[in-house]
VEXDREN-2710 file (C-alpha; in Angstrom, 1 decimal):
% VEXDREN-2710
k/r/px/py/pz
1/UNK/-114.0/14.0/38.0
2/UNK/-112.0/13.7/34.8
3/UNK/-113.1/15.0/31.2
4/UNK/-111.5/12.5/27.9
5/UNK/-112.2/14.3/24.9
6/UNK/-110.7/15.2/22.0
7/UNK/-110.5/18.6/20.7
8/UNK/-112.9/18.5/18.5
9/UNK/-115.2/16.8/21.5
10/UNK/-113.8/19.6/23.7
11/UNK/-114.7/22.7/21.1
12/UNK/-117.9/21.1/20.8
13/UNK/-118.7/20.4/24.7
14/UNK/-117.6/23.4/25.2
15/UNK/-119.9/25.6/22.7
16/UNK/-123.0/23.1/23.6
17/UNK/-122.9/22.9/27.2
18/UNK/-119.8/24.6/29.1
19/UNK/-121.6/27.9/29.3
20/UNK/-125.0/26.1/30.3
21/UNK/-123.5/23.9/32.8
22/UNK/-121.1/27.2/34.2
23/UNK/-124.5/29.2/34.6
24/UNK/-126.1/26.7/36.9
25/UNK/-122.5/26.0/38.7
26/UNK/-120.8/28.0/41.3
27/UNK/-117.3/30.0/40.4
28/UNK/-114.9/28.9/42.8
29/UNK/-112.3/31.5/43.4
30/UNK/-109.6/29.0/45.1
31/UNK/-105.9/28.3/43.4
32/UNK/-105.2/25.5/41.8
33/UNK/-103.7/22.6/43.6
34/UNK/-100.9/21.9/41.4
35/UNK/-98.2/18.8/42.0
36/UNK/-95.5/18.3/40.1
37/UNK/-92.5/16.3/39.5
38/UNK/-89.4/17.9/42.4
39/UNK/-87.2/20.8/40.9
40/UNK/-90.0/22.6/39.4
41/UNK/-92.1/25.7/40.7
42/UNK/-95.5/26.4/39.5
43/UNK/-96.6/30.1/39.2
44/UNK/-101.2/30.3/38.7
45/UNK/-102.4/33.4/37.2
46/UNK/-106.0/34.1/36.2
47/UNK/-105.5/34.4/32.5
48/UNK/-108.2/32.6/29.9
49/UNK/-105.9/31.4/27.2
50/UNK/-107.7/28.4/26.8
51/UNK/-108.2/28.8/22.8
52/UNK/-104.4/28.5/22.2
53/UNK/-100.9/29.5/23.5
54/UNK/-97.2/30.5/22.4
55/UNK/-94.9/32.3/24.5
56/UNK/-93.1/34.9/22.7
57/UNK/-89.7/35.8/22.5
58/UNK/-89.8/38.1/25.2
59/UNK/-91.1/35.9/27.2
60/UNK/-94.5/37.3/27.2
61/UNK/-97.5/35.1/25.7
62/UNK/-99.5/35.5/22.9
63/UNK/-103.4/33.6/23.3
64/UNK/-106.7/33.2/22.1
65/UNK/-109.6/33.3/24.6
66/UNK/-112.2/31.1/24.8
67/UNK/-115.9/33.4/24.4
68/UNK/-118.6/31.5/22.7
69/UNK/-120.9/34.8/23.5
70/UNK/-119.1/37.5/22.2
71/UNK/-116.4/35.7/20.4
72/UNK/-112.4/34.7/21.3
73/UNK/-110.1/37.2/21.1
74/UNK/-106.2/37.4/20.2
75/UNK/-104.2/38.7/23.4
76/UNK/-100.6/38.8/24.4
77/UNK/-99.9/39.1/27.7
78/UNK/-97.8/39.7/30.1
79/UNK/-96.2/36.5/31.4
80/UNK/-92.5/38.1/31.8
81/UNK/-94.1/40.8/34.7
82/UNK/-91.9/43.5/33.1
83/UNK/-95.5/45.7/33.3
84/UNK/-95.5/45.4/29.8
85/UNK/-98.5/45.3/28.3
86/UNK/-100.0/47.8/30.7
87/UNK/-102.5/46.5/32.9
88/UNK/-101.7/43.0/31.7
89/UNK/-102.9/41.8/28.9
90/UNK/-103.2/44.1/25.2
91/UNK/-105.9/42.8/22.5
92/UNK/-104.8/42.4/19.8
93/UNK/-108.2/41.3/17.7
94/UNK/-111.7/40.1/18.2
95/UNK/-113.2/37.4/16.3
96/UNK/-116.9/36.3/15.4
97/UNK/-118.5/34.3/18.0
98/UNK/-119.0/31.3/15.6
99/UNK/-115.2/30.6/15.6
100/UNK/-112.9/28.6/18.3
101/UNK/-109.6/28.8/19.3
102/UNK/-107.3/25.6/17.9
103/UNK/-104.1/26.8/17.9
104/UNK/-101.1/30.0/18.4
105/UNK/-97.6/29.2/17.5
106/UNK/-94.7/31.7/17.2
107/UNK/-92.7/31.6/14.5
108/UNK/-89.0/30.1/15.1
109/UNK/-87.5/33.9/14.2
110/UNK/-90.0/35.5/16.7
111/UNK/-90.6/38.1/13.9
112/UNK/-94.8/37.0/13.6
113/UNK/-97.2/34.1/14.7
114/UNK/-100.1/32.0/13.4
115/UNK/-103.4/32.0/14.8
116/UNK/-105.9/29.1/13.8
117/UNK/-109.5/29.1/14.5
118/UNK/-112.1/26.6/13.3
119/UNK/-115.6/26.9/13.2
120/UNK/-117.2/29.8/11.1
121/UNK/-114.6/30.4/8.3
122/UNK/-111.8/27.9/9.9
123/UNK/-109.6/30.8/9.2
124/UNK/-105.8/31.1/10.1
125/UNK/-104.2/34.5/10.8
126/UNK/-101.0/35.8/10.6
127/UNK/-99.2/38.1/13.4
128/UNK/-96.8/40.8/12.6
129/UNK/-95.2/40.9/16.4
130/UNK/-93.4/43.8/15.4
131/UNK/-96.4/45.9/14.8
132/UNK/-99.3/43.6/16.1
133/UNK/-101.0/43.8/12.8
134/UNK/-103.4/40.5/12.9
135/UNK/-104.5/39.5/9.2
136/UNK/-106.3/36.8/7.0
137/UNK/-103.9/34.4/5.8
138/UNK/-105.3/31.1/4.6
139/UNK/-108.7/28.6/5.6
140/UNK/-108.3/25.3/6.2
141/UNK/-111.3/23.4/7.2
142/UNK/-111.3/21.7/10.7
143/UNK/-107.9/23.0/11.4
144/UNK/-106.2/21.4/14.8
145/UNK/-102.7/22.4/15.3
146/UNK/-99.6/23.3/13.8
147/UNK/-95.7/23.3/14.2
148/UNK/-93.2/25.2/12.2
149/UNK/-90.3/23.4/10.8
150/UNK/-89.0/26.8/9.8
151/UNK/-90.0/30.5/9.3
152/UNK/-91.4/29.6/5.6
153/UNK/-92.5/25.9/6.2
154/UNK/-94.6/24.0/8.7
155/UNK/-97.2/20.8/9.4
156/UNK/-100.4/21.5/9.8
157/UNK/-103.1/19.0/11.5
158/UNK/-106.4/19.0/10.0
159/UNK/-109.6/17.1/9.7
160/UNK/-112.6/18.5/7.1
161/UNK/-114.6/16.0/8.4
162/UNK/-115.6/17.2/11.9
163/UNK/-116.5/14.2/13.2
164/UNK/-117.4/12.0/10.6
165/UNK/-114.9/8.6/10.6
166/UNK/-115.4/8.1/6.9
167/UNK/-113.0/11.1/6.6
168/UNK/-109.2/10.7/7.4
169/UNK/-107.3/13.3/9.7
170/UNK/-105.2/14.9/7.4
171/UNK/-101.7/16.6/8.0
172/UNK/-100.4/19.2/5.1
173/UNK/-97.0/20.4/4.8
174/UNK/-97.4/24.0/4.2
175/UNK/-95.0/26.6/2.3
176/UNK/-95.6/29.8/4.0
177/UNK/-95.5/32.0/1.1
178/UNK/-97.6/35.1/0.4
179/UNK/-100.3/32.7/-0.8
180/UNK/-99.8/29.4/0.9
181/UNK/-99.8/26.2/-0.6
182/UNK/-100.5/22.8/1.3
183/UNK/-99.9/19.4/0.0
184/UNK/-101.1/16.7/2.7
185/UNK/-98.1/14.1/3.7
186/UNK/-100.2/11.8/5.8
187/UNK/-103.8/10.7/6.5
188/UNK/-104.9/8.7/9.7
189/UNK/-108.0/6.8/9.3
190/UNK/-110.9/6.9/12.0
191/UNK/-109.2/9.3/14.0
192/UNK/-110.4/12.9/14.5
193/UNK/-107.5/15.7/14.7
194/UNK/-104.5/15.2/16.7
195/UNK/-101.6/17.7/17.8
196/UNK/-98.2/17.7/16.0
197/UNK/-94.8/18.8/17.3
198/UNK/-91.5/18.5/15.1
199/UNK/-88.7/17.5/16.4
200/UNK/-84.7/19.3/15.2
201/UNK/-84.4/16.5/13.0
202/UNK/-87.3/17.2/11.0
203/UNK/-89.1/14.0/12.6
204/UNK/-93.0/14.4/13.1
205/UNK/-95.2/13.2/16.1
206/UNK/-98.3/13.3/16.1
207/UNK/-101.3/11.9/18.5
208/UNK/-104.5/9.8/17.2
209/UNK/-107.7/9.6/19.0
210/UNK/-111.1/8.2/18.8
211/UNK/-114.4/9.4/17.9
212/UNK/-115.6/7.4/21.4
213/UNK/-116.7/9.6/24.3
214/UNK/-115.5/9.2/27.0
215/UNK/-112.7/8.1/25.5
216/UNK/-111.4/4.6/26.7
217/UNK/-107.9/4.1/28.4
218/UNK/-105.4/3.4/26.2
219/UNK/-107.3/4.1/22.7
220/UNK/-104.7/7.2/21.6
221/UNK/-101.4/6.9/20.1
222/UNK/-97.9/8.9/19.8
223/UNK/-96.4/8.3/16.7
224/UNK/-93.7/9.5/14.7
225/UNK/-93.3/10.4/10.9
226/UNK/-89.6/10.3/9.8
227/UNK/-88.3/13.1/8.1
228/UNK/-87.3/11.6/4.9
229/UNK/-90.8/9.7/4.3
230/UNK/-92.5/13.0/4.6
231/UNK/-90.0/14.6/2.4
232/UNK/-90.5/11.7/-0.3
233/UNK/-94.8/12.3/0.4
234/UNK/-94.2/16.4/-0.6
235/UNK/-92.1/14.8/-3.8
236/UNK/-94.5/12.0/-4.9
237/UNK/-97.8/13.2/-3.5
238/UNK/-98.7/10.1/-1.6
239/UNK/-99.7/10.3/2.0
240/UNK/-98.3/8.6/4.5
241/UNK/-100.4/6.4/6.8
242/UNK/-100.0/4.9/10.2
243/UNK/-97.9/1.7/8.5
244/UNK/-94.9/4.3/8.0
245/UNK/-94.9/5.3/11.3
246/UNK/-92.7/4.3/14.4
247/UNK/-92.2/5.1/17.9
248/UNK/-95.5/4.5/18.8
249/UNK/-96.2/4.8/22.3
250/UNK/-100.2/4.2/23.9
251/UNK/-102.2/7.0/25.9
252/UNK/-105.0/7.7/27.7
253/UNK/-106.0/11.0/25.5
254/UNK/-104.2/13.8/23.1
255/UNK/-104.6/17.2/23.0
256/UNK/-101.6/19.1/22.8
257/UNK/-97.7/18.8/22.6
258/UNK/-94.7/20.9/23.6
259/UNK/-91.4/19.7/22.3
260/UNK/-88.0/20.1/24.6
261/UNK/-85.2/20.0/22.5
262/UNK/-82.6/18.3/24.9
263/UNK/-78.7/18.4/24.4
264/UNK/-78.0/15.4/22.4
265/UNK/-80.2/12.9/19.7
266/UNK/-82.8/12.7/23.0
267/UNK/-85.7/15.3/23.1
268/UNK/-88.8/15.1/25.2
269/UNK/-92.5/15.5/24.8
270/UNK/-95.0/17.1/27.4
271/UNK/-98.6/15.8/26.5
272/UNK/-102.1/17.1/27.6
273/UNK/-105.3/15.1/26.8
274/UNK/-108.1/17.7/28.6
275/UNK/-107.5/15.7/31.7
276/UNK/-105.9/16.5/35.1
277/UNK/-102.5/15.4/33.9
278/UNK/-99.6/16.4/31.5
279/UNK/-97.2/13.7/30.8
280/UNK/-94.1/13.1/30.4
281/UNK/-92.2/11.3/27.2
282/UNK/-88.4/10.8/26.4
283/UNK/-88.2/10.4/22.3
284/UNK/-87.5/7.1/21.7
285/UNK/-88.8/5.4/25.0
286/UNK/-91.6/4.0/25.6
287/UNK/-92.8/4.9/28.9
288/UNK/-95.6/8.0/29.7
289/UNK/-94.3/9.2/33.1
290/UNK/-96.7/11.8/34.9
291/UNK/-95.2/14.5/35.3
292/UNK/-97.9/17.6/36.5
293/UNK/-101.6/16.9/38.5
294/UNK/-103.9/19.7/38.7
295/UNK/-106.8/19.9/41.1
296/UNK/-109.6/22.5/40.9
297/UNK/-111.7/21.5/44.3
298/UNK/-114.1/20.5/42.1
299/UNK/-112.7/17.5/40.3
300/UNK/-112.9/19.5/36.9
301/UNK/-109.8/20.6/36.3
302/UNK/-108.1/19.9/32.5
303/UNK/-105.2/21.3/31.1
304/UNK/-105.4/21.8/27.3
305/UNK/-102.6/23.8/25.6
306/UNK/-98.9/23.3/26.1
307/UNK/-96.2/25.6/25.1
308/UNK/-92.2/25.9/25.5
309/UNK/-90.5/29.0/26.4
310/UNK/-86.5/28.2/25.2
311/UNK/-87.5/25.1/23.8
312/UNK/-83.8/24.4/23.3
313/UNK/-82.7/25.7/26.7
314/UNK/-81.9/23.3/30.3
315/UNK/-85.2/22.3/32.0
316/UNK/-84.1/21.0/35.0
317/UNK/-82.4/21.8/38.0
318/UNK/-79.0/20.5/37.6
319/UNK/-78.0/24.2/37.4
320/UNK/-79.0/27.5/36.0
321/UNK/-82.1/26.8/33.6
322/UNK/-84.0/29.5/31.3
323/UNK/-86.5/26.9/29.5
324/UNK/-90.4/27.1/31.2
325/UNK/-93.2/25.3/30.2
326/UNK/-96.5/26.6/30.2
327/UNK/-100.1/25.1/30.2
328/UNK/-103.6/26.6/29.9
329/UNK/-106.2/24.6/32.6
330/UNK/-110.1/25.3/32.3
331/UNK/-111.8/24.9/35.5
332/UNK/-115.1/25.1/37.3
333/UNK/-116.2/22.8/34.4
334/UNK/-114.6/25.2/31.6
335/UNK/-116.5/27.7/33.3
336/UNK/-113.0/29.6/34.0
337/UNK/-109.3/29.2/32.9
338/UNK/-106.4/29.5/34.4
339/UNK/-102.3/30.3/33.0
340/UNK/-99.8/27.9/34.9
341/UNK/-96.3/28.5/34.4
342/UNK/-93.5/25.8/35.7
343/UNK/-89.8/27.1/36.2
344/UNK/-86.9/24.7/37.4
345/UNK/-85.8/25.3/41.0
346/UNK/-82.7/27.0/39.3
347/UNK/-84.6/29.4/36.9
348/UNK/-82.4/31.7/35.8
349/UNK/-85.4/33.6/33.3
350/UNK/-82.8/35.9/31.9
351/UNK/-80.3/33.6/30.9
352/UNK/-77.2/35.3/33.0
353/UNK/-76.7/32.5/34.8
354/UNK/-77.3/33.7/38.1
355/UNK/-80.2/31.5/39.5
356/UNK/-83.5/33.9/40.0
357/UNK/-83.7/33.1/43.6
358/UNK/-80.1/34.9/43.5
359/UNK/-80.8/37.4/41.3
360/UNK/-81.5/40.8/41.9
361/UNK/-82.3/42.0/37.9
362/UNK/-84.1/38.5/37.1
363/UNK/-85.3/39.7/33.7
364/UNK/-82.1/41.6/33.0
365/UNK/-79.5/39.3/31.6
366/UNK/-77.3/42.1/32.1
367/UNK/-77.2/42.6/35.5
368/UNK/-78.1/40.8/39.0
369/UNK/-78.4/43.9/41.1
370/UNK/-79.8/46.9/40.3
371/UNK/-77.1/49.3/40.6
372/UNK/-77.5/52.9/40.0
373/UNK/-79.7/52.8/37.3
374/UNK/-82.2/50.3/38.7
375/UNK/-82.8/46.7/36.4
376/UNK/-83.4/47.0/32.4
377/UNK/-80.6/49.8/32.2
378/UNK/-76.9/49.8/31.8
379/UNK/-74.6/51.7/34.4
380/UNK/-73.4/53.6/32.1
381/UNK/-71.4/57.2/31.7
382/UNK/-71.4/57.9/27.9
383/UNK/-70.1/61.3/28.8
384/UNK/-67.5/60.5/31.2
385/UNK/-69.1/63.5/33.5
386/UNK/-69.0/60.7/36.4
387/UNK/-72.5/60.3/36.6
388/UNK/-74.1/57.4/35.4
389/UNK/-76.9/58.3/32.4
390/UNK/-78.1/54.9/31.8
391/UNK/-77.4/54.6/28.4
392/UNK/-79.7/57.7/27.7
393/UNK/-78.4/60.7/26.5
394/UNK/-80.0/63.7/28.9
395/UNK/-81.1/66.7/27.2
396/UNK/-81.2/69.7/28.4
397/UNK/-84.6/71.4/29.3
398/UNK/-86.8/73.5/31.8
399/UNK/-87.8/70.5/33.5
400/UNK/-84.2/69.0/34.1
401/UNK/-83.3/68.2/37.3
402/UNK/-79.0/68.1/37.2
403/UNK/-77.2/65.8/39.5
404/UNK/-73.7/65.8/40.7
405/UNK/-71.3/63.3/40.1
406/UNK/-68.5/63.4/42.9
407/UNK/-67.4/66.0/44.8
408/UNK/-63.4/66.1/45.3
409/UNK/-62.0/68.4/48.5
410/UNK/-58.3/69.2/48.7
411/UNK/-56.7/72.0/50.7
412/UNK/-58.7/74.9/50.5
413/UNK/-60.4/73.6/47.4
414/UNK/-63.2/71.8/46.3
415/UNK/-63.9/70.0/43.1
416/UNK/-67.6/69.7/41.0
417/UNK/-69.0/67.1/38.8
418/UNK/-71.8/68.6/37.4
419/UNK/-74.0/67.0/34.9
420/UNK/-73.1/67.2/30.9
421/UNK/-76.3/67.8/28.7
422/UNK/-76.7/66.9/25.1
423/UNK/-76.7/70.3/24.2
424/UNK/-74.2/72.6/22.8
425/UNK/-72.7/75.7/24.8
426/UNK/-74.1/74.6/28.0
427/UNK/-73.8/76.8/30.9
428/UNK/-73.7/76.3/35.0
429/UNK/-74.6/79.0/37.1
430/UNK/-72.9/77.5/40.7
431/UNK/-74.0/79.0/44.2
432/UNK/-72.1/78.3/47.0
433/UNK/-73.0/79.0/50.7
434/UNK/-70.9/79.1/53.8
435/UNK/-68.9/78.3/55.4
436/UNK/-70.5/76.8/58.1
437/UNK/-73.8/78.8/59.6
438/UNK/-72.8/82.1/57.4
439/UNK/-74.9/82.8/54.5
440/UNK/-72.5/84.4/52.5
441/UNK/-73.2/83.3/49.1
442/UNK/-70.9/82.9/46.0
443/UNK/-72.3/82.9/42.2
444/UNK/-70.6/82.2/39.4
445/UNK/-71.5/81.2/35.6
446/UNK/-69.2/78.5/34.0
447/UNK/-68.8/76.6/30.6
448/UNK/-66.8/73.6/32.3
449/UNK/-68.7/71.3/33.8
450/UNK/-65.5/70.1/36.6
451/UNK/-64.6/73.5/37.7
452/UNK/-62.3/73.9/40.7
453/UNK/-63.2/76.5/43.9
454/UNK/-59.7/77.3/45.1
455/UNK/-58.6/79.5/48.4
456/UNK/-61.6/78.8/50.7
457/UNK/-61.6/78.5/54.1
458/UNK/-62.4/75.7/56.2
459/UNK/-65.6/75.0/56.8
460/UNK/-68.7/73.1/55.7
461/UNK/-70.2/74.8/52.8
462/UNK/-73.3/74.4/50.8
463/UNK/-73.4/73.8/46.9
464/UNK/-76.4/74.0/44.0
465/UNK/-76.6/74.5/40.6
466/UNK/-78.8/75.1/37.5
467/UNK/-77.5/74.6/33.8
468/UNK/-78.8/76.9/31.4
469/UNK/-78.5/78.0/27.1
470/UNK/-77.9/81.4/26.0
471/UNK/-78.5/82.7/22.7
472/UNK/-75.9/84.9/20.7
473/UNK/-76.8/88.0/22.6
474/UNK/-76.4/86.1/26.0
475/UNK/-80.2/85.7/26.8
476/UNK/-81.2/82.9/27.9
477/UNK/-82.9/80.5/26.4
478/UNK/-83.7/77.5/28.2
479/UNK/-82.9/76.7/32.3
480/UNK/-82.8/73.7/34.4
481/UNK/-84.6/73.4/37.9
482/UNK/-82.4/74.0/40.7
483/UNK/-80.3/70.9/41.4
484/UNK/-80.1/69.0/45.2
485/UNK/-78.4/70.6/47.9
486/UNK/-75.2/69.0/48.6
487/UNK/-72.9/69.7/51.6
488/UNK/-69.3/69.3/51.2
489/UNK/-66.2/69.9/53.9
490/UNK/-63.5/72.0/53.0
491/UNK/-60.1/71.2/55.0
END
């Protein structure tokens, strides 16, 4: 079974009869059966980000939910498995029941996001993504989708008219100041809202639909807005139409664009129209190649949103390759959702390239093995004390557990690296044992943290230590935990 709708269409099926239809429907636990084009890997997690989707810097993902009971909420989760947020996923806010999900999109700078949502007020939020603080930021009536053109400007695809044809789709180009101000470029006649993606040029594309359900094959169309007619409708105030536009390619449906920014004049678009495919479209040609199926078991499966991770990285595998693409799918009839991420054969996630398969540290672009410190720290000796601190500076306290670096034998004499502490004026108290079964024991208190034992005898002898502070009148003040046991053999 296949569902053509348009958003609006969807919003609206969804809110009228997904949660009746899901109530008298079985919940399928089985993956998705996904197929897609060779030299990509898809990764299913159960994550409902059907109301929107825009990965984030980090490579984690920032959503909305779908919940027409107790209202969608704004989530970011965790799509990099670094374990951060804990548990998964963090909320970030909850919105009134009365409102949908339309759109997320993180700002080219990765400092915040937008969040649309129609339906109730038709209010869009703005994301600090340095403090997660989600706040009011303008209303736009039957708001669709958007694309930034830059951190202070972007499109934004509209329609007031819900589903009444008498009204145009709109598209507003938007300066993203503290108070907002949108002057429309274009209007499309008899078509309800479409998705917009902007290419590096400053080209627009953007998908028009039908208000006929289902929709018919071939009734929606890609087209693109030149750069320098929209820049000439901000000027003069008079919107473009579908005359000025070129590039126009026919599909089955339109719900959502993700934008590759390829090497070269070429990009490429990835299209979902709330069917089982996601196409495939190289700017400038003509042809719609499929590129992804998915398959529920039930014949309900749709992907909706689309969104690029490294929209300007490789996606293939010709070599190493940090771009993903990844698309929200409702299932079970809506009932449930599901986050499908594709990587090339040659992912390299953490742009070191070193493909992942290869890689020890995948998400550490600094490493491909984990070294001493493990992945996500540096093998690093600040101190030069010969034992790595990870690019932490250790300070000293009861609870410290002190390591040795090396131990060095010569004739007769041994050697200690012992572990340097942030703090000033610390002390090692150093017990030695031996040789061999004997447990004659030798203590003595030193400032230097390489000391040299001189004039032993042969043997194998047993070391440990614990650093310590002493105030002026030589109490102490703070002590370490003993250290490990170490065993060295004297010549």
């Amino acid at each position: 079974m296949t569902f053509l709708l348009s958003r609006e269409a969807a919003r609206g099926f969804g809110f009228l009869g997904a949660v009746a239809m899901s109530a008298a429907l079985p919940t399928p636990a089985a993956a998705l059966d996904v197929t897609v084009q060779p030299g990509f890997v898809p990764t299913e997690t159960n994550e409902n980000v059907g109301g929107g989707l825009s990965y984030l810097p980090d490579g984690d993902i920032l959503a909305l939910t779908v919940d027409y009971v107790n209202g969608p909420k704004l989530v970011r989760i965790d799509a990099n498995a670094d374990g951060i947020p804990v548990g998964g996923s963090k909320t970030l806010a909850t919105f009134d029941s009365a409102a949908f999900g339309t759109f997320v999109q993180v700002a080219p700078g990765g400092t915040f996001a937008l969040a649309g949502l129609s339906g109730g007020s038709s209010t869009i939020y703005r994301v600090d993504l340095a403090t997660d603080a989600v706040t009011p930021y303008f209303t736009e009536d039957g708001n669709f989708d958007l694309t930034f053109i830059d951190d202070g400007h972007a499109y934004l695809s509209s329609n007031p008219g819900g589903f009444n044809p008498n009204i145009p789709n709109r598209i507003s180009y938007v300066e993203l100041s503290s108070t907002p101000v949108a002057k429309t470029v274009a209007e499309i006649a008899n078509s309800p809202s479409g998705p917009v993606a902007a290419n590096a040029r400053g080209d627009l594309f953007y998908v028009s639909g039908t208000y006929t359900f289902p929709t018919p094959a071939g009734s929606s169309t890609l087209m693109k807005f030149s750069a320098s007619n929209l820049a000439d409708a901000v000027v003069t105030g008079v919107p473009l139409s579908v005359a000025h536009a070129t590039d126009q390619v026919t599909l089955d449906g339109g719900y959502d664009i993700a934008y590759h920014r390829t090497v070269g004049s070429q990009g490429e678009l990835f299209l979902s129209a709330i069917t089982d495919v996601v196409v495939r479209i190289v700017e400038g040609e003509s042809l719609a190649q499929q590129f992804l199926t998915v398959n529920d078991g039930a014949g309900s499966a749709a992907v909706t949103g689309l969104t690029f991770f490294d929209p300007f990285g490789v996606f293939d595998s010709t070599g190493p390759a940090r771009s993903k693409l990844a698309g929200s799918v409702a299932k079970n009839f809506f009932a449930d959702y599901s986050l499908v991420q594709l990587r090339t054969t040659t992912s390299d996630a953490d742009g070191d390239k070193v493909i992942d398969s290869a890689d020890l540290c995948a998400f550490d672009a600094m490493k491909s093995s984990p070294g001493s410190c493990g992945c996500g720290f540096p093998d690093t000796d600040a101190n030069a004390d010969q034992i790595f601190d990870c690019g932490v500076v250790t300070t000293l306290s009861n609870r410290s557990v002190p390591r040795f670096g090396p131990l060095v034998t010569g004739k007769g004499t041994v050697k200690l690296r012992l572990e340097k502490f942030g703090n000033r004026g610390t002390r090692y108290v150093v017990e030695l044992i031996g040789p061999g079964r004997s447990n004659a024991k030798r203590v003595f208190e030193t400032t230097s943290s390489a000391p040299t034992l001189k004039s032993l005898p042969k043997g194998v002898y047993r070391v440990r230590y614990r650093a310590l502070l002493r105030n002026a009148r030589g109490k102490i003040v703070r002590q370490s935990k003993r250290s490990s046991t170490e065993s060295v053999t004297v010549n």
